[in-house]
C-alpha positions in Angstrom: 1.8 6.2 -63.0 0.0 3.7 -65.8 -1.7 1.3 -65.1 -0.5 -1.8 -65.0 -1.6 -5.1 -67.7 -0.5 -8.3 -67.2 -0.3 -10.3 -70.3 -0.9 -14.2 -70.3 -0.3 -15.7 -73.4 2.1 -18.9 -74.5 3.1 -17.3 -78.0 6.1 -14.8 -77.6 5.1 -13.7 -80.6 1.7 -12.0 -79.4 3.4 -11.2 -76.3 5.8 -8.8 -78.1 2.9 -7.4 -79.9 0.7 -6.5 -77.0 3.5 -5.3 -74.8 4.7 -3.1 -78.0 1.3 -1.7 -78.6 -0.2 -1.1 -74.8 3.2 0.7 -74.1 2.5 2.6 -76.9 -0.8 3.3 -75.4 0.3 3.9 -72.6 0.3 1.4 -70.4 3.3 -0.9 -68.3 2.9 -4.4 -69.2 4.5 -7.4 -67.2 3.9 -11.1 -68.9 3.0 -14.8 -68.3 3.2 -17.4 -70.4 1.3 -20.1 -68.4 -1.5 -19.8 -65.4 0.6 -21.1 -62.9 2.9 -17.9 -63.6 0.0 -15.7 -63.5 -1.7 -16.4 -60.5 1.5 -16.0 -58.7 2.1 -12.8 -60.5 -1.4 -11.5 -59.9 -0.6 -12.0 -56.1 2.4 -10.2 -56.3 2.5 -7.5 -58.4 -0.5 -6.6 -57.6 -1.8 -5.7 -61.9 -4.8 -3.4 -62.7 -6.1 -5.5 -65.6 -5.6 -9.3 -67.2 -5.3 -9.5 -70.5 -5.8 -13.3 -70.6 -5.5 -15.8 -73.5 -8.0 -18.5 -72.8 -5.5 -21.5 -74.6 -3.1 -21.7 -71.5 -0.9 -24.9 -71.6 -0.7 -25.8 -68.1 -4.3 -24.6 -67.9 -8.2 -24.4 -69.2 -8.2 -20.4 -69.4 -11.9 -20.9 -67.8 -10.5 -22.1 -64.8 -7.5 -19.4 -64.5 -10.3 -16.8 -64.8 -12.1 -19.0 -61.7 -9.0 -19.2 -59.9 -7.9 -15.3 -59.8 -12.0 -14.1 -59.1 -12.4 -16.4 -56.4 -9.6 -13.9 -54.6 -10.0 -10.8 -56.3 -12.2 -8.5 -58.4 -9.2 -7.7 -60.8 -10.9 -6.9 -64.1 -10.1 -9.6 -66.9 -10.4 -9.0 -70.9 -10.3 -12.2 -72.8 -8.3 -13.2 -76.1 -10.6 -15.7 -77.7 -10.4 -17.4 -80.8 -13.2 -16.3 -83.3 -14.8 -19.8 -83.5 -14.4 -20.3 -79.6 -18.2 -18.9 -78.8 -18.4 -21.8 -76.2 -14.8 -20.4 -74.4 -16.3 -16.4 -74.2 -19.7 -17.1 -72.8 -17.8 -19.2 -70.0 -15.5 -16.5 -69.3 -18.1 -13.7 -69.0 -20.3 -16.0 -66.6 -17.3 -16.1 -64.3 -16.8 -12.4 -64.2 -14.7 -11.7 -67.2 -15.3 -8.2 -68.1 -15.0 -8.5 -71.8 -13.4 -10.0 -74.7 -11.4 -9.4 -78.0 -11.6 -12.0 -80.9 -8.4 -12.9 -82.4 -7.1 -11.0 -84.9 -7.7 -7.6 -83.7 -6.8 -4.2 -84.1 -4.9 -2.7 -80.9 -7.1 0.7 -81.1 -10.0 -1.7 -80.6 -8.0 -3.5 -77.8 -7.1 -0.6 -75.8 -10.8 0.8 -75.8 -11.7 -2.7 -74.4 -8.9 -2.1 -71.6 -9.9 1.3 -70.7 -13.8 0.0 -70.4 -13.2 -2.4 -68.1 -11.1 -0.4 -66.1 -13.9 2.6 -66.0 -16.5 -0.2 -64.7 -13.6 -1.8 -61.8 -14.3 1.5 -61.0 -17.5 2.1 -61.1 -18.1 -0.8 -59.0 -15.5 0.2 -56.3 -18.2 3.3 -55.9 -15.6 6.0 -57.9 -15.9 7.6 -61.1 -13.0 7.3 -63.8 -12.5 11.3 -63.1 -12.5 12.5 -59.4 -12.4 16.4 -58.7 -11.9 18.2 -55.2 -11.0 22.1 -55.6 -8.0 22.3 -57.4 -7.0 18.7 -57.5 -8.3 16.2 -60.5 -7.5 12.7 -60.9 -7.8 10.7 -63.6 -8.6 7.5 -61.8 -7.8 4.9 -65.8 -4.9 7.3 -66.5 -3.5 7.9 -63.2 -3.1 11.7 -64.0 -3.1 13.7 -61.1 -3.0 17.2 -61.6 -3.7 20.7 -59.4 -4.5 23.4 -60.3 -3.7 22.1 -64.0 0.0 21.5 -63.4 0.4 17.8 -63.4 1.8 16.5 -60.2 3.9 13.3 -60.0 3.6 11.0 -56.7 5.3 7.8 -55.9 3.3 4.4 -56.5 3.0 4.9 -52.7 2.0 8.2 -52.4 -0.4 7.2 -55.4 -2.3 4.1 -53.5 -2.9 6.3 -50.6 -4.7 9.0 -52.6 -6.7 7.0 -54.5 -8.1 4.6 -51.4 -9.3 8.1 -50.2 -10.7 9.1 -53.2 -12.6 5.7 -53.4 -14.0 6.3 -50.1 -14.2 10.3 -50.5 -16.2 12.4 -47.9 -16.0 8.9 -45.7 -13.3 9.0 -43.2 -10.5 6.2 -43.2 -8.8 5.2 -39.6 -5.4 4.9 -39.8 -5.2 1.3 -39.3 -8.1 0.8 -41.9 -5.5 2.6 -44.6 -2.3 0.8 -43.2 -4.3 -2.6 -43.2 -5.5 -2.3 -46.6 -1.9 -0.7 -47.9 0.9 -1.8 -45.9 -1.1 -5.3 -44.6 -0.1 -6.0 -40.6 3.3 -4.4 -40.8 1.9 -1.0 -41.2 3.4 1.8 -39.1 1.3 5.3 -38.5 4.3 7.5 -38.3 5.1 5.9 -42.0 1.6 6.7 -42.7 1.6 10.6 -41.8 4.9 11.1 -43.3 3.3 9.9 -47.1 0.5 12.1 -46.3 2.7 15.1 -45.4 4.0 14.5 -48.7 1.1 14.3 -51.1 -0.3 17.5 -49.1 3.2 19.4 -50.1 2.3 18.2 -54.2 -1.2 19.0 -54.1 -2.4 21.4 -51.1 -2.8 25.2 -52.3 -1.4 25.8 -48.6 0.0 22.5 -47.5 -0.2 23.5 -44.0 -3.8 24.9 -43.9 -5.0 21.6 -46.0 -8.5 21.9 -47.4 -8.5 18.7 -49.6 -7.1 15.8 -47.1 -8.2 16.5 -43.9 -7.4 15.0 -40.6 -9.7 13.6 -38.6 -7.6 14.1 -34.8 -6.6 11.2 -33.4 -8.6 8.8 -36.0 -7.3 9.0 -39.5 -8.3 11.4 -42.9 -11.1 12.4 -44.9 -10.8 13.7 -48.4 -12.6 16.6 -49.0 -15.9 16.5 -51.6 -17.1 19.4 -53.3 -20.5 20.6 -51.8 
């Protein structure tokens, strides 16, 4: 699992070089062309990051960046033009995380991308690498790994893991989990069955866990080291 950039931008042209050189990076990309087709996509599919172009036909990029923080704390990175000073300090004021002037070098890009997702992070009260006995997680990469052999989990199984490890040591009700995963329609049998699972990938003895624990009757706690 990669994190996920949503690209908004009206030239196809810089579309097709972001997408080519985040994938290359490492990252899955999905793409708007106008602000009305971004704020239903950041709705729906739910990105990591906005890489937002602030000339939007259909839309003053200022507002877009209004519109999506008024719902959500997704971190934004801003294309600006280099004379558009004006444009930049508006979007940092409403909660843009940072901005690249146009033209720029993708290396510079992608060090931008990976900053503002550390501080999401940061601010969410985790840091960008969790540990817990054998299992480490690379919470910008989405590398999970124990006892060094990387383990692969569904985009499920991958949620779940890291809503514990943002509130690790706390413990998490079921209904707490399924409200902030699955909304109303969560089910807890659903629920224990994707924990079963990630215990089986990254558990030294899945049925003696020492990493998630259960919490009878009331939900999990992931383990923190002492």
């Amino acid at each position: 699992m990669t994190a996920l950039v949503l690209i908004v931008d009206d030239e196809p042209a810089i579309r097709r070089l972001l997408r080519t050189g985040l994938a290359a990076g490492g990252y899955r990309t999905i793409e708007a062309e106008t602000a009305a087709e971004a704020i239903a996509m950041a709705g729906g599919e739910s990105p990591d990051l906005i890489l937002l172009d602030l000339g939007l036909p259909d839309m003053e990029g200022i507002d877009l960046v209004r519109t999506i923080h008024a719902g959500s704390a997704m971190p934004i990175v801003v294309l600006s033009a280099r004379d558009d000073e004006r444009g930049k300090v508006a979007a940092l004021d409403l909660g843009a995380d940072d901005y690249v002037t146009k033209p720029f070098g993708m290396a510079e890009l992608i060090a931008r991308i990976r900053t503002a997702l550390r501080h999401c992070l940061a601010q969410e009260g985790a840091v960008p690498l969790f540990q817990s006995g054998p299992l480490s997680v690379d919470l910008v990469r989405r590398i999970v790994k124990a006892a060094d052999q990387d383990v692969h989990l569904s985009p499920r199984e991958y949620d779940i893991l890291k809503l514990m490890i943002l509130h690790a040591g706390r413990v998490l009700t079921h209904r707490s989990i399924m409200a902030k995963l699955w909304g109303a329609g969560g089910d807890v049998q659903q629920l224990r069955v994707y924990v079963r699972q990630i215990r089986q990938k990254i558990e030294v003895d899945p049925e003696r866990p020492a990493i998630i624990l259960t919490e009878t009757g009331v939900g999990y706690r992931l383990a923190v080291p002492e």
